[in-house]
C-alpha positions in Angstrom: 0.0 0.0 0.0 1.5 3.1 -1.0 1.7 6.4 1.8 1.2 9.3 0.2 3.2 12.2 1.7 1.3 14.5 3.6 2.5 18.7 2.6 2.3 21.1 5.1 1.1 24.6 4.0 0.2 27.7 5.8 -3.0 29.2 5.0 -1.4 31.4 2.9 0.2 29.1 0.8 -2.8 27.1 0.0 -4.4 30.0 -1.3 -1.4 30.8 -3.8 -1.5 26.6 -4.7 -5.1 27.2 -5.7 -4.9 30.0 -7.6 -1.6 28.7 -9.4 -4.3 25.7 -10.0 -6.6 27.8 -11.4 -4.2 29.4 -13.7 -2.9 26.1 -15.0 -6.9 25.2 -15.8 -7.3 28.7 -17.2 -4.0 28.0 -19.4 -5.0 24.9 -20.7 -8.2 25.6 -21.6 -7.0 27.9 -23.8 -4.6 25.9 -25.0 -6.7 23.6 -26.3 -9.3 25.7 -28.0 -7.0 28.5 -29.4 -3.5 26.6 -30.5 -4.6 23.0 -31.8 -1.9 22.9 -34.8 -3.3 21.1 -37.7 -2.3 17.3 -36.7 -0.2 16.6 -40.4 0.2 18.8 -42.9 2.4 15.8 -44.7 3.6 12.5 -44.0 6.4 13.8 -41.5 5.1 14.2 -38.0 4.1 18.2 -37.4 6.9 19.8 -35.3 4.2 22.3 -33.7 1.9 19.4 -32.9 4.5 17.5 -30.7 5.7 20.9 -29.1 1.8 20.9 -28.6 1.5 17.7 -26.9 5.0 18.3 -25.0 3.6 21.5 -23.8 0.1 20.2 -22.8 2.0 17.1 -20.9 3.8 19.5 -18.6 0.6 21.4 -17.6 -1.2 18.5 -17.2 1.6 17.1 -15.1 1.4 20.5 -12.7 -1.9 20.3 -12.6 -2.4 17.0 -11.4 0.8 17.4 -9.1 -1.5 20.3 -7.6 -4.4 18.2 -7.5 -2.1 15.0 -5.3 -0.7 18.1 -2.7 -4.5 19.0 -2.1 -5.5 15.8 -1.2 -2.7 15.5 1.2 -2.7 18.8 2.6 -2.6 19.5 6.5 -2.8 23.5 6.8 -0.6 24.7 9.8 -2.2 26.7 12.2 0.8 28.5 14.7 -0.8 29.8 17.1 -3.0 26.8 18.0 0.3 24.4 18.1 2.3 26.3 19.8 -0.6 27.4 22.7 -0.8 23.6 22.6 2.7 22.3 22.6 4.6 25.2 23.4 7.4 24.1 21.4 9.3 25.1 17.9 6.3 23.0 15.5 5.5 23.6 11.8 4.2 26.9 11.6 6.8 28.3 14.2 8.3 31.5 14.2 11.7 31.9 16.1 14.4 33.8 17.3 17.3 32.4 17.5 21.1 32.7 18.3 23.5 31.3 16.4 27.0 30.3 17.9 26.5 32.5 20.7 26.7 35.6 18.9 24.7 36.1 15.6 20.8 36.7 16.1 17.9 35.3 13.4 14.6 34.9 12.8 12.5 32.3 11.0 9.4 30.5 10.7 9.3 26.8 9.8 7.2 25.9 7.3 6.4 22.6 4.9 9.1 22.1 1.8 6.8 23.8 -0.5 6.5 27.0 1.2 10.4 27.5 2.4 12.3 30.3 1.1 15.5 31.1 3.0 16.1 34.0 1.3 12.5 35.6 3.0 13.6 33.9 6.5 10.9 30.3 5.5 12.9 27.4 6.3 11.6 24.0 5.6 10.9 21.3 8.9 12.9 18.7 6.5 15.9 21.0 6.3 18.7 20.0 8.7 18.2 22.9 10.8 14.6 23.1 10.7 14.3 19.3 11.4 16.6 19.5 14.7 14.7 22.1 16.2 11.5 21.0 16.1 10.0 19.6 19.2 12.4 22.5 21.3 11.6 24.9 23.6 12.7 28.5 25.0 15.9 28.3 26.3 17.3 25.0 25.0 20.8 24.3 23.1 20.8 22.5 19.4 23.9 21.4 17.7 23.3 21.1 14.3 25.9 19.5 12.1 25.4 20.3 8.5 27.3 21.7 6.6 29.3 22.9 9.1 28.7 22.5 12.9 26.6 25.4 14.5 24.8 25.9 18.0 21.5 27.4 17.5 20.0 28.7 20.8 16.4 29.5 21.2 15.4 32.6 22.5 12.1 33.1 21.8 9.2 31.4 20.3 7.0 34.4 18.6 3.8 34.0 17.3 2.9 34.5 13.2 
């Protein structure tokens, strides 16, 4: 029996996967009824009908890949995990210190939401992973890339 994998999104997030769903329909319903090349115009195979077909096969593939994530979807809610818990969960925002000197702050959120760059990190990322299940106060020495000692100061709410 096969375990599909269950994707974590924020209520945000869900809202951008369905509109990007929507899109896709959008797209391809206008793909269809607008760019149909003619199917042969001689014996060789039609180069704009396979780019067609090539093109129609990737949205189709986003749009069921959309479809899969929706059935499997658990939306985070923050505030009611960590009044719960009251420890680093999905849906966390933190403040952390790294090494004993350098400060940051960052929510963990599901693989398909992180960003880095925007302070997202994903809870399957090394240092996301290791923290989860902490509290206030507590030491975490996280070994990836390089070693680093990520202390939590504070767990905020989103």
């Amino acid at each position: 029996m096969k375990i599909d994998k269950k994707y974590y999104l924020t209520k945000e997030g869900l809202e951008e996967k369905k509109a990007e769903y929507e899109k896709l329909k959008n797209i391809r319903a206008l793909k269809i009824s607008d760019d149909i090349p003619r199917i042969l115009e001689s014996e060789d195979l039609n180069p704009e009908y396979t780019s067609f077909q090539e093109d129609l096969g990737r949205i189709d593939g986003e749009i069921s890949e959309l479809e899969n994530i929706f059935k499997n979807v658990i939306v985070i809610d923050s505030k009611k995990m960590q009044k719960v818990e009251g420890a680093v969960n999905i849906g966390s925002k933190i403040l952390v210190e790294i090494n004993g000197k350098d400060e940051d702050e960052f929510t963990i959120v599901g693989t398909l939401e992180a960003q880095p760059n925007l302070g997202k990190i994903s809870n399957e990322s090394p240092v996301g992973r290791a923290l989860l299940g902490h509290r206030e106060g507590e030491l975490i020495v996280v070994s990836s890339p390089i070693k680093a000692t990520y202390k939590i100061k504070k767990i905020l709410l989103s």
